[in-house]
N, C-alpha and C positions, 0 to 999 in steps of 0.2 A: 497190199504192199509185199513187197520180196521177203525173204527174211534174212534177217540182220549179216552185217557183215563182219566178221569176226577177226579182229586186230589182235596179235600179239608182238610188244614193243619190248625191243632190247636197250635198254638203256634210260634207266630215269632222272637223267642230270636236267640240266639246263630249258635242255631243248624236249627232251622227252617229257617232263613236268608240265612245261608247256603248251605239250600237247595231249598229253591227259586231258587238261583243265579244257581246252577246247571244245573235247569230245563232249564230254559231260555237262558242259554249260551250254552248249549250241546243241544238243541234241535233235531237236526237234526241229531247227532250221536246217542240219545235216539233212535228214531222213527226208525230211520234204523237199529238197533238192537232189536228194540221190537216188529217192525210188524206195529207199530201203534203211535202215538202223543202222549205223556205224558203231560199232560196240567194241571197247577194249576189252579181250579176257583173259590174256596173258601179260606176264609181264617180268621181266630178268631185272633186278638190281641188287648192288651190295646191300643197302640196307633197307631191313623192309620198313624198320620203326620210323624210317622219318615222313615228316610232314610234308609233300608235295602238292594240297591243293586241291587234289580232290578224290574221290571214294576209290581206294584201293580193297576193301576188305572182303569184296568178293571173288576177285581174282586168281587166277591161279598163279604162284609165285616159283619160280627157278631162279636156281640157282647159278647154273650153266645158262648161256644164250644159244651154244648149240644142240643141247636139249629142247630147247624151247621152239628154236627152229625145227627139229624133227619129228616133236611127240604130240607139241601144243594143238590143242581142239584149234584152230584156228583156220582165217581165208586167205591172209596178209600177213607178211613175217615185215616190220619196221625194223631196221637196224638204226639205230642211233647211238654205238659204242664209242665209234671212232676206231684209228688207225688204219695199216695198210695190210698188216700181216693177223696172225694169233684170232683168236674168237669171232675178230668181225668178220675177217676172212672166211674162215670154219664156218658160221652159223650162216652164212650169206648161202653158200655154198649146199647148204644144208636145206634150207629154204628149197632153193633151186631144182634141187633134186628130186624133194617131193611135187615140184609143177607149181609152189605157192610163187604168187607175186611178190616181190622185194622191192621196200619203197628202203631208199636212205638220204642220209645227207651228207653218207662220207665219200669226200673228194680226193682221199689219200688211196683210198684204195680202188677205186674209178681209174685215177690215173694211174697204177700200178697193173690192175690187173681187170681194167673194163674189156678188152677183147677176150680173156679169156670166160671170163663170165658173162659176157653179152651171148657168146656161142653155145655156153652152157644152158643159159634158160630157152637160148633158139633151140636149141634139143629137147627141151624140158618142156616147149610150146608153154610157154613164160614168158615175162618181159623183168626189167628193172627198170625202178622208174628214180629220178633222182631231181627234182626241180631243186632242192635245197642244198646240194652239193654246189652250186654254184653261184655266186652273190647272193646268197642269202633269202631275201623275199621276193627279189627280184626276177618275175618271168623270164629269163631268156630262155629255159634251156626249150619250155612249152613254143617259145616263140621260135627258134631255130626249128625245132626238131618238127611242129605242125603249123603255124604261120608262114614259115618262110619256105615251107617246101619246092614250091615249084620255082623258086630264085637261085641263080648261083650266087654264090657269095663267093666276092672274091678279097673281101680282110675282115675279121673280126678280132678288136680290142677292145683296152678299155681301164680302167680303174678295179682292181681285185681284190685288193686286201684295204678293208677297213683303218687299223692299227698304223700303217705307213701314211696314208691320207691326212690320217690325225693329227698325225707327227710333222708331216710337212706342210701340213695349215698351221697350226701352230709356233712352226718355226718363222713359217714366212709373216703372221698376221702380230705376234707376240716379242717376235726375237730372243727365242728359246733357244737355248745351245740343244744339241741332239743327244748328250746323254740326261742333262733335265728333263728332257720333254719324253723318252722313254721312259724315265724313273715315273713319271706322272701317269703317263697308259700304262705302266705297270699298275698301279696304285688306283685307278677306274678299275681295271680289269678289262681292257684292251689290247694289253701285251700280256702273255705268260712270261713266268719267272725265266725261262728260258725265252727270249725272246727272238730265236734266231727263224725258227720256220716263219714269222711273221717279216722281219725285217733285213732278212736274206733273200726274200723273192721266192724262196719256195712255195707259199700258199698258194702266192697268186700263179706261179710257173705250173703245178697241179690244177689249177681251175682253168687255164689257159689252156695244158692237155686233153680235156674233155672239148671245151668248145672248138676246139682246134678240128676233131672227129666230126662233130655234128655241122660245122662247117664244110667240110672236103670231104665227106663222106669215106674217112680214111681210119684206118688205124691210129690206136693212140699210139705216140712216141714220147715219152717226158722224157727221155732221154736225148731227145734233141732239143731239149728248150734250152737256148742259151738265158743263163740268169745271174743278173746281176741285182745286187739288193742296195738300199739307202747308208750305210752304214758311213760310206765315206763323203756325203752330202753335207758341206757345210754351211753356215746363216751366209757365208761372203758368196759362194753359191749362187744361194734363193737372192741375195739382192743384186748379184749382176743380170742374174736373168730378170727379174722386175726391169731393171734398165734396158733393158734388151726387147722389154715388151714381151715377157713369157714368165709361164710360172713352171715350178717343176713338180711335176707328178710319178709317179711310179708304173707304169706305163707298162700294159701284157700286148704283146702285139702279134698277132697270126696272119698271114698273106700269102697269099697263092702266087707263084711270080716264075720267069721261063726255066728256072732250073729247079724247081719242087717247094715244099714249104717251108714257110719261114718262121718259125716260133722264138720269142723272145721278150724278156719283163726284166726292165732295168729302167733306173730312173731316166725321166728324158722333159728336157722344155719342151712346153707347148705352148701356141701362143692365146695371151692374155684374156684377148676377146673370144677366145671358143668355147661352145657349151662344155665340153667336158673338164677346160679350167678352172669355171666354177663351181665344180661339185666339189665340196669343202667337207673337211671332219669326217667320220667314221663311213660315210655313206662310199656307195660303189657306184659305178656307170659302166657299161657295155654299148658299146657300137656295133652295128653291123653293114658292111658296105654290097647292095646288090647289085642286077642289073636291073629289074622290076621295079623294085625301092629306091634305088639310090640309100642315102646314110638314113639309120638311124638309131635314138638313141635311148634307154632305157636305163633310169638309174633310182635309185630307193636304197634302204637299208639292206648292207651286208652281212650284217650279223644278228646276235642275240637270238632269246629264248620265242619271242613272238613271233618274232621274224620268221624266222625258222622253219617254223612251230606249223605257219600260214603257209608255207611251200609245203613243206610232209602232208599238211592236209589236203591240199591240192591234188596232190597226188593220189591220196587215196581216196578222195571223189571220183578218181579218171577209174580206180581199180574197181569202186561201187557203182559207176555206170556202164563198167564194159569195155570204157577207152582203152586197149593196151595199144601203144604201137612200137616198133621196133624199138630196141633199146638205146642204139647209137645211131637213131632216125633211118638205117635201111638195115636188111636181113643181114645179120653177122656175115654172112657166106657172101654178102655184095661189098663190104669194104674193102678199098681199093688199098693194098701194101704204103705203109707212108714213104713219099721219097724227099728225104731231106734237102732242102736248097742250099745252094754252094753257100760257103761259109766265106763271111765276111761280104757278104756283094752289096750290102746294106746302101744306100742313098741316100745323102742328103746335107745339111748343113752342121755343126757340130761346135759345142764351146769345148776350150781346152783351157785348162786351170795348171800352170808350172809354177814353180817357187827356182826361180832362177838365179845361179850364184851372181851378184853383179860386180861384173869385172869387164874388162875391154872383150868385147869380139865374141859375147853370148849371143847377143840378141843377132847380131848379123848369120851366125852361124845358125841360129835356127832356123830364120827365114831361107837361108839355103838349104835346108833339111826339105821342109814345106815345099820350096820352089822343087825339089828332085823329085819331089813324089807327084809334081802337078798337082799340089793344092794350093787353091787361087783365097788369101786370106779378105776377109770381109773388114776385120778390124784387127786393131792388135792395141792392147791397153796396160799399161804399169798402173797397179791400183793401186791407192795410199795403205802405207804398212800399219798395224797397229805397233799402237806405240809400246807393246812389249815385247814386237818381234825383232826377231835379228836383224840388224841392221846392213848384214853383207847377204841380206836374200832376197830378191825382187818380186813380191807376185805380180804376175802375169796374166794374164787373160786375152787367148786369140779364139777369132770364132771366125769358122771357114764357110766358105759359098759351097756349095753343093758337090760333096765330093763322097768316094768311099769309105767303109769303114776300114779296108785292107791299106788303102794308104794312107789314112789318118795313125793307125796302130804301125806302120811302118815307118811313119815319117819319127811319129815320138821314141819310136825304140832307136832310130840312131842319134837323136835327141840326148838321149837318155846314156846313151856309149858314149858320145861326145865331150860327157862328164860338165857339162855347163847348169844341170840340176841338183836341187836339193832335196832327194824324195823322190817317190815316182809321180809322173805327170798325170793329171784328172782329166778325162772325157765325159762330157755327158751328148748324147744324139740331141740334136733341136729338129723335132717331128713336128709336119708342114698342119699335117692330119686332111688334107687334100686330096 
């Protein structure tokens, strides 16, 4: 047998624990699948006294992770700090430089700075490998990047962030207001205390960046994902769409289309009967649309410590048997420049939620708004008021037959000059997923 392969991990939280306890428990079905010993011998954390599960006392212990990256007897530098900047950055980088492989699971900084570091270990004749960076246990990144090779793909979406999924199964299946039901994934530990990179779309807009690259064989841009988060998702919402035959999800969506690409995560109905409407609660799903495959669809746990734990190790199986392949699936130096798709070209049907002053010649006047922009409406609804709301405010509900998003936002903004609203007017896209 080879000899052993020599791990040193940054970060003993959650996900790093977890994969300690891995190592050490499965060793002998590791090694006989890998050819070789998979052995932890470094290892970075705050504290060394605490109890994680399994045999730390041989170890070598730092302080620093960028130390550990540069000095550590090691074959594989794991980061599993987190962030996009500071130490993860540094020790990655550090790793990199001495030619060590870098397995992580951080998607903050992938999306931040994976071209610059995918170039760096192309120099370094390195790779990064990151299956855990992206839905959690969930293959896709293995599957884009050496399953789907020889496919073009031309959309890949899907469900991202666990925490928002939670939140709107439970609003929909419960009738949870949405700050109840965040106080509650707070209080699991689904949400952080700050809960806004969860339920502003950031997470999932970051996880979207990376598969966005291994899709299009492009540069990452997180700077073009248009992102819209749940925050203004209400229970009156979730139950028009139920009526409508759709449920609403939080929806990352990438597509290739004739003016460059298209990135974007905002909540959006989808209809009822589709696989991806019924992945419920914490779990994630990823689609992938080819020409070869046609759709498919891949979903499991997005998060947690096993989860996790089971992609990192994956990975470093692929680094104990040799597998390296490019880092963002082709040589850094063949990624094609991203070119952004025109803004607003979007397509499709759309519900729109107004709180309408009711008085003579609102509702007429919007219909003429809608009629100037050529949108051809599908319904148009006054929903019953609750009986603690104002009495001079009409909610509203129109949902349009297949139109743009440039005239949908243009129709509502002279809506909204019109002065016949209370509030600003709610969109959400209704995605055919066709």
């Amino acid at each position: 047998m080879n000899s052993p392969l020599r791990l040193g991990i940054a970060g003993l939280g959650t996900v790093g624990a977890s994969l300690g306890r891995l190592i050490e428990t499965r060793a002998e079905a590791l090694a006989n699948k890998a050819g070789r010993a998979i052995r932890t011998t470094a290892v970075c954390a705050r504290d060394r006294s605490r109890d994680r599960g399994f045999d730390s006392s041989g170890l070598a212990w730092f302080d620093d992770p960028v130390k550990l990256a540069a000095e550590a007897d090691i074959d594989v530098f794991v980061e599993l700090i987190g962030g996009s900047e500071g130490p993860a950055l540094d020790s990655v980088k550090a790793a990199l430089n001495r030619g060590l492989p870098v397995v992580t699971a951080n998607k903050a900084l992938l999306a931040h700075h994976g071209v610059t570091l995918a170039r760096l270990a192309a120099r370094k004749k390195t790779e990064i490998l990151f299956e855990a960076a992206v839905a959690g246990g969930i293959p896709i990144v293995k599957t884009m990047r050496e399953a789907l090779v020889g496919n073009d793909v031309s959309r890949v979406y899907g469900i991202l962030n666990g925490t928002c999924n939670y939140m709107l199964t439970r609003m929909e299946k419960e009738g949870i207001a949405f700050d109840a039901c965040l106080a509650d994934a707070q209080r699991l530990g689904y949400a952080e205390a700050d809960p806004t990179f969860d339920i502003g779309g950031f997470d999932a807009a970051h996880k979207l960046a990376i598969l966005t690259s291994l899709a299009f064989g492009c540069e990452l841009d997180l700077e073009s994902v248009f992102i819209e988060g749940i925050e203004t998702v209400t229970n009156d919402d979730i139950a028009a769409a139920a009526e409508l035959g759709y449920r609403i999800k939080l929806l990352a969506v990438a597509m290739r289309t004739d003016t460059g690409i298209e990135q974007r995560v905002h909540p959006a109905m989808i209809p009822a009967d589709s696989a991806l409407a019924r992945v419920d609660g914490v779990t994630n799903a990823v689609a992938v649309d080819s020409d070869l495959l046609g759709s498919i669809l891949l979903a499991g746990p997005g998060a947690g410590g096993e989860a996790t734990a089971s992609a990192v190790l994956s990975d470093i199986m692929d680094v104990a048997g040799g597998t390296l392949r490019p880092t963002l699936g082709m040589p850094a130096a063949n990624l094609a420049p991203y070119k952004r798709a025109r803004m607003r070209a979007h397509e499709g049907g759309y519900y729109i939620r107004l709180s309408v002053l009711d008085r003579v010649g609102a509702f007429a006047s919007i219909a003429r708004r809608m009629a100037e922009s050529k949108i051809s409406l599908e319904s148009i609804v006054q929903r019953r008021r609750d009986e603690t709301a104002d009495a001079s405010i009409a909610p509203v509900v129109l949902v349009t037959h297949e139109t743009t998003e440039a005239a949908v936002r243009k129709a509502l903004e002279m809506v909204s000059k019109d002065g016949h609203l209370s509030g600003e007017p709610k969109m959400i896209r209704i995605e055919a997923l066709d």
